[in-house]
C-alpha beads as a LAMMPS data file, in Angstrom:
LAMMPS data file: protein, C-alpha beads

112 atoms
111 bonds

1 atom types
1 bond types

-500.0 500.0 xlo xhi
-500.0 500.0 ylo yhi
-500.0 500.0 zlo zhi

Masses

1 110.0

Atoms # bond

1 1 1 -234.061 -101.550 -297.386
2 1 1 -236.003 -102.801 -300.302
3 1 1 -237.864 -105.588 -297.860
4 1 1 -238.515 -102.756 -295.192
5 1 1 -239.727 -99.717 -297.367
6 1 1 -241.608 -101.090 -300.533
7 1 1 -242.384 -97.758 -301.850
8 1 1 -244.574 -96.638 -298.383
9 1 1 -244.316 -93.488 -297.062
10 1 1 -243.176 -93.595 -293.691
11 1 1 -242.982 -90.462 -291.070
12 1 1 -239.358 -89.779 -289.887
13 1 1 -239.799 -91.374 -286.061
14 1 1 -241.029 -94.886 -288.252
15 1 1 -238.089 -94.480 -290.800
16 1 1 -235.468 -94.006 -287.854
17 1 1 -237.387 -96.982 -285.739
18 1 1 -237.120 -99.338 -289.394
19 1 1 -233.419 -98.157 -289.238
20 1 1 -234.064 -96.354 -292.658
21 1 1 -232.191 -93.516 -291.743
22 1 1 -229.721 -92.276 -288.859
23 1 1 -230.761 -89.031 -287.662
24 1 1 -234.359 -86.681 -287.761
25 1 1 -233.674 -82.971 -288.751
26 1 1 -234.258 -80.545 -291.299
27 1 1 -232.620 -79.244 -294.498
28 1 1 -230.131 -77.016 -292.255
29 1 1 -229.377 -79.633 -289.537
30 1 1 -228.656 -82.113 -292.823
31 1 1 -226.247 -79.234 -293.822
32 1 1 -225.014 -78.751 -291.095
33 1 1 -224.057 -82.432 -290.261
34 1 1 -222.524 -82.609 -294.473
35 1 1 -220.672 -79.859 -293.530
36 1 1 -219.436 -81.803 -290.403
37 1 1 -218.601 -85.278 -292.269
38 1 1 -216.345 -82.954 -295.092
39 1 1 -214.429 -81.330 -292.528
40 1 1 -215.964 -78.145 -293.121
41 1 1 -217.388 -76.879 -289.291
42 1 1 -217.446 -73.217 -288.663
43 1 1 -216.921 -72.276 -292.284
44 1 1 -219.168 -70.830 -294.658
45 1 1 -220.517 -72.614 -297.896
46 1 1 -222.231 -71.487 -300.870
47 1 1 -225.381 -74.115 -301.238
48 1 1 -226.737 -74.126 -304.947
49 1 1 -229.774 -75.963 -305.711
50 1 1 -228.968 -78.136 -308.589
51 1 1 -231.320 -79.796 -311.284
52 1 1 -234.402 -77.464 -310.042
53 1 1 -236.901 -77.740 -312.335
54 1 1 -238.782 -73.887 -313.093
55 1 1 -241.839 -73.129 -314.522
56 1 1 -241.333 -71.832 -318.045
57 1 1 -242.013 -68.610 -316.051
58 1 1 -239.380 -68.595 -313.630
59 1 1 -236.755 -69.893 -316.033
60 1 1 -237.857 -66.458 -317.991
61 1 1 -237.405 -64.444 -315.002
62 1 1 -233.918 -66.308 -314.010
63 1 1 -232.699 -65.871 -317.937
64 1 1 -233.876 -62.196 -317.689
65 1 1 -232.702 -61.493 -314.245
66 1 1 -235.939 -59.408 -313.828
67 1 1 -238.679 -59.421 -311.207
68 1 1 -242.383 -60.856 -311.557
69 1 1 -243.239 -57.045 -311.933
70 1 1 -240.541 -56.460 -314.797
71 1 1 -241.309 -59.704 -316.506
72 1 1 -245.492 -58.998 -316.429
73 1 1 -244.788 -55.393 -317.689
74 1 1 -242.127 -56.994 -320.523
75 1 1 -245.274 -59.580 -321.312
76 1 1 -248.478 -56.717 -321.392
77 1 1 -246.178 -54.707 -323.879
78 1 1 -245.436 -57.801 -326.208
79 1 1 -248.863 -58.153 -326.586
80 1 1 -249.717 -54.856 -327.354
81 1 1 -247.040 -54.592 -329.805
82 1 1 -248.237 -57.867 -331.142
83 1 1 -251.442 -55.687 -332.454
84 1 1 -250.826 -54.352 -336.334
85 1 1 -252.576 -51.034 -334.958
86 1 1 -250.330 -50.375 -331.975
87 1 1 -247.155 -51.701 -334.681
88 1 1 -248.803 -48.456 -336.956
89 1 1 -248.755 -46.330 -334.401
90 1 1 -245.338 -47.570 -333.100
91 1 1 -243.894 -46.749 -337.044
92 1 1 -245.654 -43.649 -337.009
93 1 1 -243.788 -41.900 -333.861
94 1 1 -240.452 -43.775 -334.959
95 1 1 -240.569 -41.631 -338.361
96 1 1 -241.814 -38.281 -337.015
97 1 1 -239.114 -39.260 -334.213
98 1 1 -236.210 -39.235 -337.416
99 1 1 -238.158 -36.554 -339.405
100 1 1 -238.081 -34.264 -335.865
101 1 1 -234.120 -35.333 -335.918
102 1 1 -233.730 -33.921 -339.714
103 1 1 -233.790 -37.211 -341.186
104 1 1 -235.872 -36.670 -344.681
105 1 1 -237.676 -40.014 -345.022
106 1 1 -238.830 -40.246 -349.021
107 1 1 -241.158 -43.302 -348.123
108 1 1 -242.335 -44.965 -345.499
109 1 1 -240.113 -47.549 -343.919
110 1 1 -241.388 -51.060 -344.312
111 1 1 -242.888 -52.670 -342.149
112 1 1 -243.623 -56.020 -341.332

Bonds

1 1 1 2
2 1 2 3
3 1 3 4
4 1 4 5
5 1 5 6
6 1 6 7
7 1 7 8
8 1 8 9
9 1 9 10
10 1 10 11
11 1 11 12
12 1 12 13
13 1 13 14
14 1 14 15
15 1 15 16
16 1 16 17
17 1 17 18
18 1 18 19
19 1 19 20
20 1 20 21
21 1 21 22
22 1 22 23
23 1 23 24
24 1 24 25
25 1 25 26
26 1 26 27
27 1 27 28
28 1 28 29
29 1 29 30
30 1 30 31
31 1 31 32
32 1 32 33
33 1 33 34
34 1 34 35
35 1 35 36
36 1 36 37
37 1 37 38
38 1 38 39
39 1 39 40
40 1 40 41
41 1 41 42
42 1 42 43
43 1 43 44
44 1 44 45
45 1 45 46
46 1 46 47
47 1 47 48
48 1 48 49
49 1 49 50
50 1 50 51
51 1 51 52
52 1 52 53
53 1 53 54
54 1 54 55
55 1 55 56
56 1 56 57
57 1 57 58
58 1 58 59
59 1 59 60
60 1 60 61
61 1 61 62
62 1 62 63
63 1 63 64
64 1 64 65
65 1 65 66
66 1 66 67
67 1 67 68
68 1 68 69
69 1 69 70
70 1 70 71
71 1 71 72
72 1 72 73
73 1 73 74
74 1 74 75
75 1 75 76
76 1 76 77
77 1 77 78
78 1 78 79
79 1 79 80
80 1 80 81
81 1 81 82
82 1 82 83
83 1 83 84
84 1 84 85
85 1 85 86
86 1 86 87
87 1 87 88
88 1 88 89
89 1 89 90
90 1 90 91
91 1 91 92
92 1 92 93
93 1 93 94
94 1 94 95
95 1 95 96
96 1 96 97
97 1 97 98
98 1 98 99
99 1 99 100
100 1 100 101
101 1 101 102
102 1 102 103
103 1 103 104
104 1 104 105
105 1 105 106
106 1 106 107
107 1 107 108
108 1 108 109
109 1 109 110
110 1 110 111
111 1 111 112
């Protein structure tokens, strides 16, 4: 295979013609036919895609189990509460939020 292939790219009619593989089809067709050489016909299988490599992104999302929407609305609220004034303001309704509950807060809560 080595002699015949030496790292080209051939189209699928060429690699069948080289004898480089047996059969031209798609990803379902090459399921289909695994599914045929395991014994397996008729029945249903669970495919998992293994080794897939993710964006740093989409390994978020899959972590997170949360939609692009989720995930951009989870990353615009980091950053604002990455901002000391929006952390002030953030401290601010948290102790009139306690005071309001009948906590009595003697000093500020510290922040960091």
């Amino acid at each position: 295979m080595r002699a015949i292939a030496r790292g080209r790219v051939w189209t699928g009619a060429q690699a069948r013609g080289l004898g480089l593989v047996d059969e031209l089809g798609g990803f379902y067709q090459a399921v289909d036919k695994a599914k045929d050489l395991a014994g397996l016909n008729g029945q249903e299988v669970e495919l998992k895609v293994i080794n897939a490599r993710r964006t740093p992104w989409e390994a978020l999302k899959h972590t997170l189990g949360v939609a692009d929407t989720e995930l951009k609305t989870l990353q615009a609220a980091s950053e604002v509460l990455n901002d000391p004034r929006a952390r002030g303001l953030v401290a601010t309704v948290a102790d009139a939020r306690r005071r309001s509950g009948g906590e009595l807060l003697l000093a500020p809560v510290p922040r960091f």
